[in-house]
C-alpha atoms as one frame of an Amber mdcrd trajectory, in Angstrom:
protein
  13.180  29.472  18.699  14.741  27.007  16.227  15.153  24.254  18.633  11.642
  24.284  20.196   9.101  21.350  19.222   6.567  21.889  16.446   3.975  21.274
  19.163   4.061  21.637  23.398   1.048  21.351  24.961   1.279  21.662  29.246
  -1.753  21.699  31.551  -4.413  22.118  28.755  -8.222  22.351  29.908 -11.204
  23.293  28.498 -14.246  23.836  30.316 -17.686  24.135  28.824 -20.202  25.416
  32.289 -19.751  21.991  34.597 -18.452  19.811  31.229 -14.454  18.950  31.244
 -13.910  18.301  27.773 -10.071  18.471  27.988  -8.380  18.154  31.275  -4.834
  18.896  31.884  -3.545  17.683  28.527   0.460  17.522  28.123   1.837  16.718
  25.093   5.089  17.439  23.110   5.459  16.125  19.200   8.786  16.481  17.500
   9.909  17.234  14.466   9.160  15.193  11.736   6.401  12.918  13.618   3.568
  11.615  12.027   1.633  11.886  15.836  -1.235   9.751  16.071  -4.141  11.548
  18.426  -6.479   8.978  18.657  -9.417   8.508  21.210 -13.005   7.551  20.663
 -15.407   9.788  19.380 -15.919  12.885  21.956 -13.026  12.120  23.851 -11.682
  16.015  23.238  -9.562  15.495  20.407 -11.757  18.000  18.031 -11.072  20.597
  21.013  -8.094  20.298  21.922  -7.032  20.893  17.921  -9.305  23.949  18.354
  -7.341  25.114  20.917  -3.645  24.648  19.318  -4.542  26.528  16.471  -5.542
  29.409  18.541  -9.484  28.446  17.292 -10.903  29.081  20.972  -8.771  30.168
  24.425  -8.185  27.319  27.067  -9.701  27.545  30.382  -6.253  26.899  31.472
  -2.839  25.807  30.214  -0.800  26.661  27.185  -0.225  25.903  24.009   3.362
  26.593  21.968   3.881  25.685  18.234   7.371  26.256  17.402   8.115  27.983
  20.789   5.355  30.583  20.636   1.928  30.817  22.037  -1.016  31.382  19.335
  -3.142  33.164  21.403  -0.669  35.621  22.492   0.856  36.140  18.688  -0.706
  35.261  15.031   2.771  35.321  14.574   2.539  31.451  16.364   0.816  29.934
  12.832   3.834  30.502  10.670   4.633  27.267   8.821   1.254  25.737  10.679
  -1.515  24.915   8.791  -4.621  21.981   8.739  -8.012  21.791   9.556 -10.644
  21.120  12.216 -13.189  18.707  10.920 -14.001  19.614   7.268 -12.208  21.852
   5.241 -14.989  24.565   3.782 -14.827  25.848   0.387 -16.821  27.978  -1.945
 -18.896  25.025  -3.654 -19.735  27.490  -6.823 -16.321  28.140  -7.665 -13.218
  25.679  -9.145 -11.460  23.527  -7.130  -8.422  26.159  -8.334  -9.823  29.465
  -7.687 -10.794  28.210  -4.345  -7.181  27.616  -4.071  -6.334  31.372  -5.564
  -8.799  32.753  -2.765  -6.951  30.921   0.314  -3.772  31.913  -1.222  -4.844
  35.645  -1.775  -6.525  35.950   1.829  -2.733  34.176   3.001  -0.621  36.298
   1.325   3.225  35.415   0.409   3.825  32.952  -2.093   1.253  30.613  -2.532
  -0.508  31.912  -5.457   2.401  30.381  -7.155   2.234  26.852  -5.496  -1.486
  26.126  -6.686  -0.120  23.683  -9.570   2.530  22.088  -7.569  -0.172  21.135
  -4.614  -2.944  20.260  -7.095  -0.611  17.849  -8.355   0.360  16.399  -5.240
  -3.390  15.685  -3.795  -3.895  14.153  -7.613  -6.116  16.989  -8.214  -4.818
  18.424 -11.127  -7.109  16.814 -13.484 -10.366  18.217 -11.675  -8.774  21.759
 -11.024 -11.461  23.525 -13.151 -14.567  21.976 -11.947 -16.547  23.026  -9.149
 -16.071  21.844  -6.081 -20.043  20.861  -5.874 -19.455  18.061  -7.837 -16.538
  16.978  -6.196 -16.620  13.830  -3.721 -15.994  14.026   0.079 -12.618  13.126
  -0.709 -11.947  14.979  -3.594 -12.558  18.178  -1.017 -10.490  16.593   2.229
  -7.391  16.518  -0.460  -8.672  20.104  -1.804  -8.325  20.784   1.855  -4.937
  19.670   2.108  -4.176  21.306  -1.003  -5.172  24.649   0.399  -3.124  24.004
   3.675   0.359  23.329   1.607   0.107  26.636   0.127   1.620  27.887   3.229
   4.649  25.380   2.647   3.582  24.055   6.306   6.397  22.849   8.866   3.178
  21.362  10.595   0.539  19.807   9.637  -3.062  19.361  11.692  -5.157  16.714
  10.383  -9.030  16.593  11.945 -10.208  12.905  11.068  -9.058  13.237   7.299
  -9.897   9.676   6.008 -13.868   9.989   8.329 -16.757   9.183   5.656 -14.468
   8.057   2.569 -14.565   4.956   0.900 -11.999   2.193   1.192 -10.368   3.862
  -1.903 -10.470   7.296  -0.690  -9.131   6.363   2.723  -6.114   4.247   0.578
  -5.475   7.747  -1.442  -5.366  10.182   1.848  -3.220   7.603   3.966  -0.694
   7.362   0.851  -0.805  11.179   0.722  -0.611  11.459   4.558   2.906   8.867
   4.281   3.909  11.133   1.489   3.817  14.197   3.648   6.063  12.679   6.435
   8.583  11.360   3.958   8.769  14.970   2.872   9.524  16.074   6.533   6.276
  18.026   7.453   5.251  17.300  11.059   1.943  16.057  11.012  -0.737  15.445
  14.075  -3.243  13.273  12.506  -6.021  12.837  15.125  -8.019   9.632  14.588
 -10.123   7.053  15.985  -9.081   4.195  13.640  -6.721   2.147  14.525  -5.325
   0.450  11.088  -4.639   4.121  10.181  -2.673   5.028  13.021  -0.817   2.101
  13.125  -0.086   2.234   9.459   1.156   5.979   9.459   2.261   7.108  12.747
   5.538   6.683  14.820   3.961   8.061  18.282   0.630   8.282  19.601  -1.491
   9.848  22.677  -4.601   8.133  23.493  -7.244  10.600  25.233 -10.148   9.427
  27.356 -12.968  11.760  28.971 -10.588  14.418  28.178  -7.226  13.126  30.189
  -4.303  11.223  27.833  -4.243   7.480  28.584  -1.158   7.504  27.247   1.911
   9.205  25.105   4.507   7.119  23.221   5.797   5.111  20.638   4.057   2.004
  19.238   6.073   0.008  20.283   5.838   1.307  23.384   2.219   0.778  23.968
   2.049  -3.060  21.799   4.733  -3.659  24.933   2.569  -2.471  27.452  -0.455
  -4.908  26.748   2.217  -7.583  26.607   1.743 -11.189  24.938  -1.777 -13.315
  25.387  -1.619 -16.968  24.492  -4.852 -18.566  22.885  -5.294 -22.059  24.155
  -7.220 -25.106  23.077  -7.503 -28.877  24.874  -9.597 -31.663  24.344 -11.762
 -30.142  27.437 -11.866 -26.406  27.087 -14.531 -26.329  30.001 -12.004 -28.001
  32.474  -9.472 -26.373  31.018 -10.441 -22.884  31.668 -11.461 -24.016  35.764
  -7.491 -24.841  35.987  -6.255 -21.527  34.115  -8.420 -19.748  36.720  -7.181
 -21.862  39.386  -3.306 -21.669  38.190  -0.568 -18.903  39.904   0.197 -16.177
  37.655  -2.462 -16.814  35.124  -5.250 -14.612  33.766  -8.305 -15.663  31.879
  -8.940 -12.969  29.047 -12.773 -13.453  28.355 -12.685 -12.942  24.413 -15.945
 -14.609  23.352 -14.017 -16.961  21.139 -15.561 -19.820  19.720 -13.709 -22.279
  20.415 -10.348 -22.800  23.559  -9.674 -19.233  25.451  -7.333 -16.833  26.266
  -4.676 -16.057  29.151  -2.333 -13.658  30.168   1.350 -14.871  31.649   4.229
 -13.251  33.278   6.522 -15.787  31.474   7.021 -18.918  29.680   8.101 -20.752
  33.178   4.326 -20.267  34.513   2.814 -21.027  30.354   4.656 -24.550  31.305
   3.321 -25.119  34.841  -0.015 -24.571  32.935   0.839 -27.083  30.431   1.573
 -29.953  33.181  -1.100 -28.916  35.111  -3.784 -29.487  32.479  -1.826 -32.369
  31.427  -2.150 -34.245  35.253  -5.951 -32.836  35.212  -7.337 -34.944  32.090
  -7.402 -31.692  29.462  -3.999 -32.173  27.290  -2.830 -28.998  25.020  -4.170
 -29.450  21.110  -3.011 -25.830  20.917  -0.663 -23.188  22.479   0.370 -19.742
  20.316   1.521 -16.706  21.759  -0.222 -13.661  20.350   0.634  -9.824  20.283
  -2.386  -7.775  21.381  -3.778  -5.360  18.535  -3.176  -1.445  18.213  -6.696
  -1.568  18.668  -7.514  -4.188  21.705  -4.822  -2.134  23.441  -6.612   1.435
  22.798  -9.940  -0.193  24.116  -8.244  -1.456  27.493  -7.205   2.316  27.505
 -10.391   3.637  26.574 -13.369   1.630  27.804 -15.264   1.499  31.370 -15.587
   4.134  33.615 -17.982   7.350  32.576 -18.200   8.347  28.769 -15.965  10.986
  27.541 -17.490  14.197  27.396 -16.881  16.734  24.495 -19.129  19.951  23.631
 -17.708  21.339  20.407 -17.685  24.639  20.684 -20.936  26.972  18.990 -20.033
  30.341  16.972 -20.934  32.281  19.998 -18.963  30.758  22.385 -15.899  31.037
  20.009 -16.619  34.616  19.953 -16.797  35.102  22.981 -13.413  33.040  23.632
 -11.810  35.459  21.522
């Protein structure tokens, strides 16, 4: 199945008793995206991963990576690797006989790889010290590390950069960009925005389960369309005509000083202009302004009831299996 998409997800649920924590999910991600999951925390991102790497079965729906269906076939995982929140290692042992271990309990090739992926997560240096004393970062790129041992077509990324510091989140998003320029298909799920919009080309927002949305960035800047901020000599008056005015929308911002409006175009942004003009509140300052990755992922992901998510225990995964 050469031609199929590194990842197809159609009519994915999971049900945990009367919680929904992923409801009729379709995706598709193609090769070489860097594929931007992002939702807020307990939205069903950590699940749904779960569920494409054949982790726990969906209460309904499929999964295909590559064409084939990982809970039908182990077979499915060739050339996928990643991990679902932290990557665990032996915390007594080396950083590079971890490494040995995943590549022993993996088979093929990857004994011979250990230098080559030490050096690319900058780990090389710190290959013979245990992983104890290593930082949370050091052991999200020992992670890493230990997933391109399998010389991975795709790449599953649980919040990679969650609990590093401004450096560490620098190093894994330059390693993250390295990885797509390399041509590895990578589904990075997130919830922060300068992340996403620094390394991805498509995203899917999910709310209480449900994507919000699937598409490029572009795409979705486009979709919150241009706000104008506005300031006049009598911002008080000024906002009583905007709210008064055909066409135009008050955006309530909290800013301190002028406001904010939506427009369908630049013929009703001048009919504002005379009209606050004729009413005694003349323009000191008109600029359009392109919503934010991130004010457009709250429009998508705030109000209505909070997401619901129940990560899944050891004995429900068990039993799922």
């Amino acid at each position: 199945m050469a031609d199929a998409p590194p990842i197809e997800v159609r009519g994915l649920a999971k049900r945990y008793g009367e919680i929904l924590a992923v409801d009729d999910v379709d995706l598709t991600i193609n090769p070489g995206d860097v594929f931007g999951y992002l939702g807020p925390n307990g939205a069903g991102k950590t699940t749904s991963l779960r569920m494409m790497l054949g982790l726990i079965r969906p209460t309904a729906g499929e999964v295909r990576l590559f064409g084939r269906n990982p809970q039908v076939s182990v077979k499915a995982l060739d050339g996928v690797a990643g991990f679902v929140e932290a990557p665990t290692f032996y915390p007594y042992l080396s950083g590079r006989a971890n490494l040995e271990l995943y590549a022993a309990f993996d088979g093929g090739d990857g004994a011979g790889k250990i230098d080559e992926v030490l050096e690319t997560v900058d780990l090389r240096d710190r290959a013979k010290d245990k992983v104890k004393g290593y930082s949370h970062g050091m052991r999200q790129r020992l992670g890493i590390a230990s997933a391109l041992l399998r010389s991975p077509r795709l790449l599953l990324l649980d919040e990679p950069t969650t609990g590093l510091d401004p450096a560490g989140m620098r190093d894994m998003r330059e390693l993250v960009r390295d990885l797509g320029r390399r041509g590895i298909t990578v589904l990075l799920s997130s919830h922060l925005m300068p992340e996403v919009e620094e390394l991805c080309n498509r995203v899917a927002i999910i709310r209480s389960g449900r994507v919000a949305y699937e598409g490029s960035l572009d795409e979705l800047r486009a979709r919150a369309g241009i706000s104008y901020r506005l300031r006049t000599i009598d911002d008080v008056l000024a906002r009583r005509i905007c709210e008064r005015q055909p066409g135009i929308e008050v955006i309530d911002d909290a800013m301190p000083a002028g406001l904010l409006f939506k427009a369908p175009s630049e013929d009703v942004v001048a009919a504002l202009s005379l009209a606050l003009a004729d009413a005694g509140a003349p323009v000191l300052e008109l600029t359009p302004r392109q919503a934010s990755l991130e004010e457009v992922f709250l429009q998508l992901t705030e109000g209505g009831p909070p997401a619901a998510e129940v990560e899944a225990r050891p004995d429900e995964i068990e039993a799922a299996a």
